[in-house]
VOPA-989531 format. One record per atom (N, C-alpha, C): residue in three letters; chain; x, y, z; atom name. Coordinates in Angstrom, 1 decimal. Each point is the difference from the previous one (the first is absolute). Example, Ala and Ser with C-alpha at 12.3 -4.5 7.8 and 13.67 -1.06 7.14 Angstrom:
! residues 2
('ALA'; 'A'; (13.2; -5.7; 7.8); 'N')
('ALA'; 'A'; (-0.9; 1.2; 0.0); 'CA')
('ALA'; 'A'; (0.9; 1.2; 0.0); 'C')
('SER'; 'A'; (-0.4; 1.1; -0.7); 'N')
('SER'; 'A'; (0.9; 1.1; 0.0); 'CA')
('SER'; 'A'; (-0.8; 1.1; 0.8); 'C')
//
This chain:
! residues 108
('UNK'; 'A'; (2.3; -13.8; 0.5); 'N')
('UNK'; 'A'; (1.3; 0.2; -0.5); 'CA')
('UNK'; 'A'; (0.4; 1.5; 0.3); 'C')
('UNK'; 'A'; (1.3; -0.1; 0.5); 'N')
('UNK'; 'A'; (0.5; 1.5; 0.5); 'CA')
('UNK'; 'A'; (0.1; 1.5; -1.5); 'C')
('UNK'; 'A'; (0.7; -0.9; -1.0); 'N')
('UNK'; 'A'; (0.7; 0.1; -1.3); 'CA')
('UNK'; 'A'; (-0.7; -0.4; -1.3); 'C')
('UNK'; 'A'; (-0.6; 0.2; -1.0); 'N')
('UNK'; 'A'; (-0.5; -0.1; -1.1); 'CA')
('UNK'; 'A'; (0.9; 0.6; -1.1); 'C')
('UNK'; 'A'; (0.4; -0.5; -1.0); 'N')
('UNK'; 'A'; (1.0; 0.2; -1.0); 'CA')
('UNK'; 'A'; (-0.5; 0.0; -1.3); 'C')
('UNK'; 'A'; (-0.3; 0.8; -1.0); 'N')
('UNK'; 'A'; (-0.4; -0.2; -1.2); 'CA')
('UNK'; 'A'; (0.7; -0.5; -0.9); 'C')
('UNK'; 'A'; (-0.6; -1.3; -1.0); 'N')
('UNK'; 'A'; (1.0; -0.4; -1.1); 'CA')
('UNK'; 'A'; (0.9; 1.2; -0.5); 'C')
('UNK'; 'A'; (-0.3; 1.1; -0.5); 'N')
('UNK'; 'A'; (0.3; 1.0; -0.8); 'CA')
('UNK'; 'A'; (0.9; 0.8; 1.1); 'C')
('UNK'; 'A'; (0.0; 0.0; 1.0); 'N')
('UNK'; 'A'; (0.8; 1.0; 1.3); 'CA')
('UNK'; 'A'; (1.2; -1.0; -0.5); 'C')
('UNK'; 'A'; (-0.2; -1.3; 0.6); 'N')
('UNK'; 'A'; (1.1; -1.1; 0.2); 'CA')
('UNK'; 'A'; (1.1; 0.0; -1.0); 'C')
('UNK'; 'A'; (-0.7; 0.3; -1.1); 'N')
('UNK'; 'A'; (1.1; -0.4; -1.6); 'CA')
('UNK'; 'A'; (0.2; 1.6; 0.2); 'C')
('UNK'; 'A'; (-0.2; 1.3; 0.3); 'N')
('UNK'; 'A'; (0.7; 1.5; 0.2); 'CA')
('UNK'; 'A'; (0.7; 0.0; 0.6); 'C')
('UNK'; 'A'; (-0.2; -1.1; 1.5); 'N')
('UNK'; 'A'; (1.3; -0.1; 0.8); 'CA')
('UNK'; 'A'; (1.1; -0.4; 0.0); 'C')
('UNK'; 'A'; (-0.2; -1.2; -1.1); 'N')
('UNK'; 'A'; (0.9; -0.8; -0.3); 'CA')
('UNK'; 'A'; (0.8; 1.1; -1.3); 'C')
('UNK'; 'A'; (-0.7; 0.4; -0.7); 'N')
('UNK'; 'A'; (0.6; 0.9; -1.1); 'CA')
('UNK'; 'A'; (1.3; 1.3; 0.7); 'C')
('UNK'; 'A'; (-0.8; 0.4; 0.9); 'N')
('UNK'; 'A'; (1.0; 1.4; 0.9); 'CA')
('UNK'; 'A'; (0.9; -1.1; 0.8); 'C')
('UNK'; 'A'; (0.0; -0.5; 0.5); 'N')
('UNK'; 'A'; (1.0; -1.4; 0.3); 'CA')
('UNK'; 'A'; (1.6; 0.0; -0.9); 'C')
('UNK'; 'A'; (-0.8; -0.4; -0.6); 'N')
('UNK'; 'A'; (1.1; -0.3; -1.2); 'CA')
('UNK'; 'A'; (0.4; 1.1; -0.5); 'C')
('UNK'; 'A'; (-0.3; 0.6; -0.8); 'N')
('UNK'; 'A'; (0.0; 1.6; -0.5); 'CA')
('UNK'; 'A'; (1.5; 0.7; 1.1); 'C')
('UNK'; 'A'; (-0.5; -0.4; 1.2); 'N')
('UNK'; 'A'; (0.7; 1.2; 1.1); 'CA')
('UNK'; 'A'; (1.5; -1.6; 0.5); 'C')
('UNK'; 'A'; (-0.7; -0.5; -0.6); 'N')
('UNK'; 'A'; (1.3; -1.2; 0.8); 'CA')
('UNK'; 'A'; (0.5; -0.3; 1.0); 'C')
('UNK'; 'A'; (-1.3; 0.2; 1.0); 'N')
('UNK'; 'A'; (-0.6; -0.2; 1.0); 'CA')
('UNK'; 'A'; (-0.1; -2.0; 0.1); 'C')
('UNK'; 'A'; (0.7; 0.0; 1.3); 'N')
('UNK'; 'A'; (-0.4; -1.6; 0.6); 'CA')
('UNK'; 'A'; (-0.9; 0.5; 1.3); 'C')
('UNK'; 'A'; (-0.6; -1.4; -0.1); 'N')
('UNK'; 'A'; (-1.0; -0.1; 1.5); 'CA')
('UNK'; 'A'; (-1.0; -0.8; -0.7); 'C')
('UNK'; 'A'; (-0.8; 0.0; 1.3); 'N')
('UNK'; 'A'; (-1.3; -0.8; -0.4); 'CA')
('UNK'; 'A'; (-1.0; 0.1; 1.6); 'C')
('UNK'; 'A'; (0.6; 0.8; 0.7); 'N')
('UNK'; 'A'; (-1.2; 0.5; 1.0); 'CA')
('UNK'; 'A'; (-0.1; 1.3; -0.7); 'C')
('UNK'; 'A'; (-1.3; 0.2; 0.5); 'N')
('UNK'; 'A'; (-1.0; 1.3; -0.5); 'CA')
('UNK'; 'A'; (-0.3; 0.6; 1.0); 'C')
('UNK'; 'A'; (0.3; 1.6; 0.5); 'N')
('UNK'; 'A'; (-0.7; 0.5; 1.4); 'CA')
('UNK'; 'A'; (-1.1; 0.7; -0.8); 'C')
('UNK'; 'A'; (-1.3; 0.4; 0.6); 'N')
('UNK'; 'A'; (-1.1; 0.6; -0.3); 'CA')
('UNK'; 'A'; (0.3; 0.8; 1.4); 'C')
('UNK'; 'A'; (0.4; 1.6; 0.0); 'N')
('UNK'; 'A'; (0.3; 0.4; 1.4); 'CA')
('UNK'; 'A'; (-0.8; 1.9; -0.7); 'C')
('UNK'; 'A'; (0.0; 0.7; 1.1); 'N')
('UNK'; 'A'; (-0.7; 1.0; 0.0); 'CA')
('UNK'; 'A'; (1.7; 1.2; -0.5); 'C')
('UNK'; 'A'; (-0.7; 0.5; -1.0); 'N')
('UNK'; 'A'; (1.4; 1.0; -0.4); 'CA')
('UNK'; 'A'; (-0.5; 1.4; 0.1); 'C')
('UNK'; 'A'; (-1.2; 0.4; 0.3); 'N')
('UNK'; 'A'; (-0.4; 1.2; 0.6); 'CA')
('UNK'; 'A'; (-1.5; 0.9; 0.2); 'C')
('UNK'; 'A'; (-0.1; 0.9; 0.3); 'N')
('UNK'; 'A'; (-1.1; 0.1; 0.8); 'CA')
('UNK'; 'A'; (-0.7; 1.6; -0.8); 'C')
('UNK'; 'A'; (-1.4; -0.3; -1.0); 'N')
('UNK'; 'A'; (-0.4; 1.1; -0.6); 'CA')
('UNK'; 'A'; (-1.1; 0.4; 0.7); 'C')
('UNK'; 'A'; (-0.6; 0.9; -0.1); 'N')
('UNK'; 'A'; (-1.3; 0.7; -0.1); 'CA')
('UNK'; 'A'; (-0.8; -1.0; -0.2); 'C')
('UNK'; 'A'; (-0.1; -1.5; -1.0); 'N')
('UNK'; 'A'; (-1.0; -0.7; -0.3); 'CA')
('UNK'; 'A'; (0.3; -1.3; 1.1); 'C')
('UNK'; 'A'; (0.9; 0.1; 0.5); 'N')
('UNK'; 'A'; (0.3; -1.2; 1.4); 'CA')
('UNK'; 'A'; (1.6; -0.7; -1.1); 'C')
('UNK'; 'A'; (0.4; -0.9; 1.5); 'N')
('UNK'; 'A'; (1.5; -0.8; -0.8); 'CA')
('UNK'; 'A'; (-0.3; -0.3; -1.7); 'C')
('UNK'; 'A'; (1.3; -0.2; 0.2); 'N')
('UNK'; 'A'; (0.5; -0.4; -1.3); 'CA')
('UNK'; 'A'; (1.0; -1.1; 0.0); 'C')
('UNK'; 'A'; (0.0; -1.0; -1.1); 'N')
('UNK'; 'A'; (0.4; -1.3; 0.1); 'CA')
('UNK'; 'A'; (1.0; -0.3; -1.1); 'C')
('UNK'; 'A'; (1.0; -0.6; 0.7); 'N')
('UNK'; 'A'; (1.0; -0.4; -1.6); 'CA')
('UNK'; 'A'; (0.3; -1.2; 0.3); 'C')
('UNK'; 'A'; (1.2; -0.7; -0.8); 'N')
('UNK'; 'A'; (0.8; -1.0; -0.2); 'CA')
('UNK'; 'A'; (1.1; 0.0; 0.2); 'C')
('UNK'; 'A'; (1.0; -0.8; 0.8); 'N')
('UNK'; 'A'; (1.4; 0.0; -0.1); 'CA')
('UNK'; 'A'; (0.3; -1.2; 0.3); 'C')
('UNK'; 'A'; (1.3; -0.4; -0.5); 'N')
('UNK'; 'A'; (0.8; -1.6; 0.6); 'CA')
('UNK'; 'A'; (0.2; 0.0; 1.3); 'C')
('UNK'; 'A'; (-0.1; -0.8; 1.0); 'N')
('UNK'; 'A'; (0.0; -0.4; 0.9); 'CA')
('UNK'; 'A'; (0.5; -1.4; 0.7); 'C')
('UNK'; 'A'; (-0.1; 0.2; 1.0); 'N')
('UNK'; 'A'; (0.3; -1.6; 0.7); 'CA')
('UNK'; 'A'; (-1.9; -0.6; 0.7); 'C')
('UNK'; 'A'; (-0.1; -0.5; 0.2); 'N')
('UNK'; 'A'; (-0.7; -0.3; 1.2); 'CA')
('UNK'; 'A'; (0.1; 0.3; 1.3); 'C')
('UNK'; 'A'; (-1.1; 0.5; 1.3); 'N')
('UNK'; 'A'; (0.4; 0.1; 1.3); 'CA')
('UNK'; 'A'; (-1.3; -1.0; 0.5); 'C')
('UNK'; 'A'; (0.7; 0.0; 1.4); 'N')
('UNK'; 'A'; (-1.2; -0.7; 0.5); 'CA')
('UNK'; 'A'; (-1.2; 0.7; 0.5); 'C')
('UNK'; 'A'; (0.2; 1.7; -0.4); 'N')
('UNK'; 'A'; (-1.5; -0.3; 0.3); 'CA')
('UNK'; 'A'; (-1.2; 0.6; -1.7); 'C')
('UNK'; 'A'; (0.7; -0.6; -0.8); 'N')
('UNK'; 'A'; (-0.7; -0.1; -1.1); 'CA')
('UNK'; 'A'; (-0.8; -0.8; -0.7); 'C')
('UNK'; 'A'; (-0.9; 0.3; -0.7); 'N')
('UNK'; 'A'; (-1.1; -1.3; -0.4); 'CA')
('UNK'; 'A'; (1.0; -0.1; -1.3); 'C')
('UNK'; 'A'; (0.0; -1.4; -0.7); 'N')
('UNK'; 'A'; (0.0; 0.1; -1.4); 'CA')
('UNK'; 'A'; (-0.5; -0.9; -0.8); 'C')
('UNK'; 'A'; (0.0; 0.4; -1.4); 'N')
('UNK'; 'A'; (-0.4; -0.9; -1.2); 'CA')
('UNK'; 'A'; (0.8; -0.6; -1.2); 'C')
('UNK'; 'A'; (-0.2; -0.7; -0.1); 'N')
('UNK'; 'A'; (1.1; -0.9; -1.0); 'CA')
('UNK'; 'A'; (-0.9; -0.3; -1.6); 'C')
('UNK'; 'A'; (1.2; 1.1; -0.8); 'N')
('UNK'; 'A'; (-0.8; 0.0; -1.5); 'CA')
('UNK'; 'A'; (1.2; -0.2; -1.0); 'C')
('UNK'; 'A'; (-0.4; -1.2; -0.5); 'N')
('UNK'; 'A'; (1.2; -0.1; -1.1); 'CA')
('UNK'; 'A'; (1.4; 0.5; 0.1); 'C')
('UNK'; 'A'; (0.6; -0.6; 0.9); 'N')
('UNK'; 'A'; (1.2; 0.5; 0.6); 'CA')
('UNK'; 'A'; (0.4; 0.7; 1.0); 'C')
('UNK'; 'A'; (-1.1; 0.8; 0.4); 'N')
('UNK'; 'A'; (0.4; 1.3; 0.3); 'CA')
('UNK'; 'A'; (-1.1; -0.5; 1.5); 'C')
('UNK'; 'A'; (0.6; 1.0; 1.4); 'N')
('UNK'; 'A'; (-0.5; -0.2; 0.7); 'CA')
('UNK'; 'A'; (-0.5; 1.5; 0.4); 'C')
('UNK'; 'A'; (-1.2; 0.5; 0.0); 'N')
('UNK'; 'A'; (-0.5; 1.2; 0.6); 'CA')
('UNK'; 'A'; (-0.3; 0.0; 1.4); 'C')
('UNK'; 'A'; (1.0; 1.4; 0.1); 'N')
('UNK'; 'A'; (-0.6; -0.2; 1.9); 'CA')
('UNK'; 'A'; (-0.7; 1.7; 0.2); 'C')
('UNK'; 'A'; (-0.7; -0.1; 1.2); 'N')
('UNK'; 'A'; (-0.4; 1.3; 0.6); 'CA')
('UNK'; 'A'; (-0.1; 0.0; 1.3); 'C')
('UNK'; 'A'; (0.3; 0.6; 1.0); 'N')
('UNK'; 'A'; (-0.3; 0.1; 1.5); 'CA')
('UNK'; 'A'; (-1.2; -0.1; 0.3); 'C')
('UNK'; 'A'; (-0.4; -1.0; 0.4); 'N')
('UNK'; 'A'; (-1.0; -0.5; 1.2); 'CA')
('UNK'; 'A'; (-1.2; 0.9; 0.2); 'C')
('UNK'; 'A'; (0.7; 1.2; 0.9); 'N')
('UNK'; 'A'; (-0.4; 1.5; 0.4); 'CA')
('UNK'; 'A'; (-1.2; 0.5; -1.1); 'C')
('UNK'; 'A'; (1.0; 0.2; -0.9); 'N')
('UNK'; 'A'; (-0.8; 0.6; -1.9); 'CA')
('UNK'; 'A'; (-1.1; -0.8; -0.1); 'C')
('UNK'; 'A'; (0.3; -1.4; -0.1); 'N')
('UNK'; 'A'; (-1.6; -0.5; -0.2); 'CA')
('UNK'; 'A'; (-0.9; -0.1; 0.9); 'C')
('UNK'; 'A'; (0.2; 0.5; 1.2); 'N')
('UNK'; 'A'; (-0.8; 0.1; 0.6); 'CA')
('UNK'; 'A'; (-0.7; 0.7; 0.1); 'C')
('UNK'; 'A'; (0.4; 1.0; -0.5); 'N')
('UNK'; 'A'; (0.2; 1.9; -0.4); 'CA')
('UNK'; 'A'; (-1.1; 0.2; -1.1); 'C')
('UNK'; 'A'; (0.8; -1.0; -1.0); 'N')
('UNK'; 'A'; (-0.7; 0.5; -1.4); 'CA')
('UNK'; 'A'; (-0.6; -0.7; -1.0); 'C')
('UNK'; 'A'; (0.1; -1.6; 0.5); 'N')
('UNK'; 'A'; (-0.6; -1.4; -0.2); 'CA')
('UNK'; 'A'; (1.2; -0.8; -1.3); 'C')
('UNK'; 'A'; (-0.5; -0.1; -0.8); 'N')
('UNK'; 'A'; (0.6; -1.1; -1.1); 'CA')
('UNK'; 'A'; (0.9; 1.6; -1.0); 'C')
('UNK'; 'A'; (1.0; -0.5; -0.3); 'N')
('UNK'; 'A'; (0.5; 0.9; -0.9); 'CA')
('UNK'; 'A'; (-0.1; -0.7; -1.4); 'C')
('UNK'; 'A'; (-0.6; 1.2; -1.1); 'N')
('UNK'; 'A'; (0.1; -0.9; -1.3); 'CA')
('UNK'; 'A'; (1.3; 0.9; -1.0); 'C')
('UNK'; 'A'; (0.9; -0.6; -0.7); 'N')
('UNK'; 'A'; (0.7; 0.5; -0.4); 'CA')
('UNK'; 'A'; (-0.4; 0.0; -1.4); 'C')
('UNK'; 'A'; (-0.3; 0.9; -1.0); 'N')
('UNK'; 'A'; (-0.5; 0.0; -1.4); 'CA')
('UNK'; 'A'; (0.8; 0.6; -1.3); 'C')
('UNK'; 'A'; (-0.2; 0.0; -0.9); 'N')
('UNK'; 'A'; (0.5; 0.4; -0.6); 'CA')
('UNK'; 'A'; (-0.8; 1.3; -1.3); 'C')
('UNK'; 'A'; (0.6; 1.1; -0.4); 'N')
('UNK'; 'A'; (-0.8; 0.4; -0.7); 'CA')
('UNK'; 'A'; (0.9; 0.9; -1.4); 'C')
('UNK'; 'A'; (-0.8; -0.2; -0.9); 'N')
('UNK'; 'A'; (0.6; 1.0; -1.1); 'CA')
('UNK'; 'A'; (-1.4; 0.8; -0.8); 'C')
('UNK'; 'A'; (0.8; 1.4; 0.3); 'N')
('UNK'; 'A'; (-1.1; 0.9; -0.5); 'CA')
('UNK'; 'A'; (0.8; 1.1; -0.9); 'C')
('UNK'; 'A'; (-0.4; 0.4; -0.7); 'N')
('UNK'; 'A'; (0.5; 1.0; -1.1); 'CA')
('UNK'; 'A'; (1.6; 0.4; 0.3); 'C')
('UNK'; 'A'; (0.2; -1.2; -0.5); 'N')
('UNK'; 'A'; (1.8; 0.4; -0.3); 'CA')
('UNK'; 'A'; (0.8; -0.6; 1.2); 'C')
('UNK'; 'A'; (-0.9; 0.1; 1.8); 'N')
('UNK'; 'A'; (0.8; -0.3; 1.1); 'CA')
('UNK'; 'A'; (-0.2; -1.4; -0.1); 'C')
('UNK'; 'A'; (0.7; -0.8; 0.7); 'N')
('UNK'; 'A'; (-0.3; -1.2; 0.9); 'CA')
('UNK'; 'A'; (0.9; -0.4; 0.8); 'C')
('UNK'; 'A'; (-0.6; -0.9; 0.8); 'N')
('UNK'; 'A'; (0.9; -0.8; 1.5); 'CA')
('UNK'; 'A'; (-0.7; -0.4; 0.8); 'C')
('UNK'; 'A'; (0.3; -0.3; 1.6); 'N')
('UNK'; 'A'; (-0.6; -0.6; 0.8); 'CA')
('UNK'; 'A'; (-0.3; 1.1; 1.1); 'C')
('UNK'; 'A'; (-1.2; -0.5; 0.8); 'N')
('UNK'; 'A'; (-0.4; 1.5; 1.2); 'CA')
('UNK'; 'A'; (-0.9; -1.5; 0.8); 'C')
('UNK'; 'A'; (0.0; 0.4; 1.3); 'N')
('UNK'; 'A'; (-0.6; -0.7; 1.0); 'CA')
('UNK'; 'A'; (-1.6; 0.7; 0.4); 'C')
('UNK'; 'A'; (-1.1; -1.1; 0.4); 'N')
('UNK'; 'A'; (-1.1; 0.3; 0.3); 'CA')
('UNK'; 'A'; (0.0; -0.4; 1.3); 'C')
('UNK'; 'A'; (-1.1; 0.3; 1.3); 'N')
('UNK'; 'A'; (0.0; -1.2; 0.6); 'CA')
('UNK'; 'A'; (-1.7; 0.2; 0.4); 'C')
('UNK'; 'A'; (-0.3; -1.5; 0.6); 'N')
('UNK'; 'A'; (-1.4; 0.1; -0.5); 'CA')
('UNK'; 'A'; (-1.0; 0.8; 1.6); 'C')
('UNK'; 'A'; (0.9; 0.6; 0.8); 'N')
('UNK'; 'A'; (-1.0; 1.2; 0.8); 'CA')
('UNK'; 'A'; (0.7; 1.0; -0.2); 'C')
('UNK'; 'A'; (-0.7; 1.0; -0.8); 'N')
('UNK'; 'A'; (0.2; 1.2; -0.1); 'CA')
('UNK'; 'A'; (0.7; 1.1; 0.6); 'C')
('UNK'; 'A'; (1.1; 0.5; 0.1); 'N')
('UNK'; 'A'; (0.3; 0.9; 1.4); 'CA')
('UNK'; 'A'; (-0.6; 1.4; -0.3); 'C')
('UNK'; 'A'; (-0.7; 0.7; 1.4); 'N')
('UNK'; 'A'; (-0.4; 1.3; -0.4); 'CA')
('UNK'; 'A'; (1.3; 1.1; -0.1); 'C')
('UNK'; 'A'; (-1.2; 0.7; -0.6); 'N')
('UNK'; 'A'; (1.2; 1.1; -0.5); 'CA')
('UNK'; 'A'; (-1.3; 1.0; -0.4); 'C')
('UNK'; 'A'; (1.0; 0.7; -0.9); 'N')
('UNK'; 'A'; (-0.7; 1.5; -0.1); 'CA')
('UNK'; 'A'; (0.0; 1.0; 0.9); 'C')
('UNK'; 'A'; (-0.8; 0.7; 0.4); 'N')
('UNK'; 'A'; (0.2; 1.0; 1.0); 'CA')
('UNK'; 'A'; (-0.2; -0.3; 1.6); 'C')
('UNK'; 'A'; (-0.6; -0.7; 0.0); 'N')
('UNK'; 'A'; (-0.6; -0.6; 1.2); 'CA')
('UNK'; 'A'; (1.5; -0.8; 0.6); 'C')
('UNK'; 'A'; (1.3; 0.0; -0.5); 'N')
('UNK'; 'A'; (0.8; -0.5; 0.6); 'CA')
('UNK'; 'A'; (0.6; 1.3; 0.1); 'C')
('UNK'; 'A'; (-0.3; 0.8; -0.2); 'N')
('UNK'; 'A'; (1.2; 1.1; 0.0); 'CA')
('UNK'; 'A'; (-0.3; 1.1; 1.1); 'C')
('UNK'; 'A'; (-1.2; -0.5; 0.6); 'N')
('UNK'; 'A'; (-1.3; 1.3; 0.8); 'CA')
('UNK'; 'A'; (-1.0; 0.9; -0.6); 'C')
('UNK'; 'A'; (0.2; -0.1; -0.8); 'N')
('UNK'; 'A'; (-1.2; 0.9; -0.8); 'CA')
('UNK'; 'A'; (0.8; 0.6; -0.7); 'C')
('UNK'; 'A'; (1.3; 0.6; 0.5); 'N')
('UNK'; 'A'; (0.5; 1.1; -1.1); 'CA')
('UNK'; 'A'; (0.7; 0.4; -0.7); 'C')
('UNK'; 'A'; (-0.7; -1.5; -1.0); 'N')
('UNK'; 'A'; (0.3; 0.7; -1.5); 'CA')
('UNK'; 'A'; (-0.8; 0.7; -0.4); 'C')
('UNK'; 'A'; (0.9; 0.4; -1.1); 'N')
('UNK'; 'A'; (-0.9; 0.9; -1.4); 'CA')
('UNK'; 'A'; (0.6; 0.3; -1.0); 'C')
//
């Protein structure tokens, strides 16, 4: 599976959904920018394209380009609350490098 969805992500998404009064029911999982520790992944409403994988979760259909998982394997979307924060952040299950070693050596 391209897309993994946590009970607890699904009912956050649905909560900021509503909240923001927001329609849709496609999910993009797309790359929103590029740190020091490698991409970074978010969520937005979308359509489907054809060259996207997707997943069908209680309503809602998740897609991500093809490319990405090829890239970066299964994306897991989770949810988390820790001292005071919470919401939703994307994993995916190969690691991208990062750290210095993407930058040439020179950081410091």
């Amino acid at each position: 599976m391209s897309i993994n969805i946590s009970t607890e992500a699904l009912n956050e998404l649905k909560n900021i959904l509503s909240d923001k009064q927001l329609d849709g029911n496609v999910v993009r999982v797309f790359v929103s920018g590029m740190g020091w520790s490698g991409p970074q992944f978010n969520l937005s409403l979308d359509e489907v394209n054809e060259d996207d994988l997707s997943v069908e979760a209680d309503n809602f259909t998740f897609v991500v380009e093809k490319e990405l998982v090829d890239e970066f394997g299964t994306f897991e979307i989770k949810y988390f609350d820790e001292g005071g924060a919470s919401g939703i952040y994307v994993e995916t299950s190969v690691k991208p490098e990062g750290g210095c070693s993407s930058c040439g050596g020179s950081c410091s």
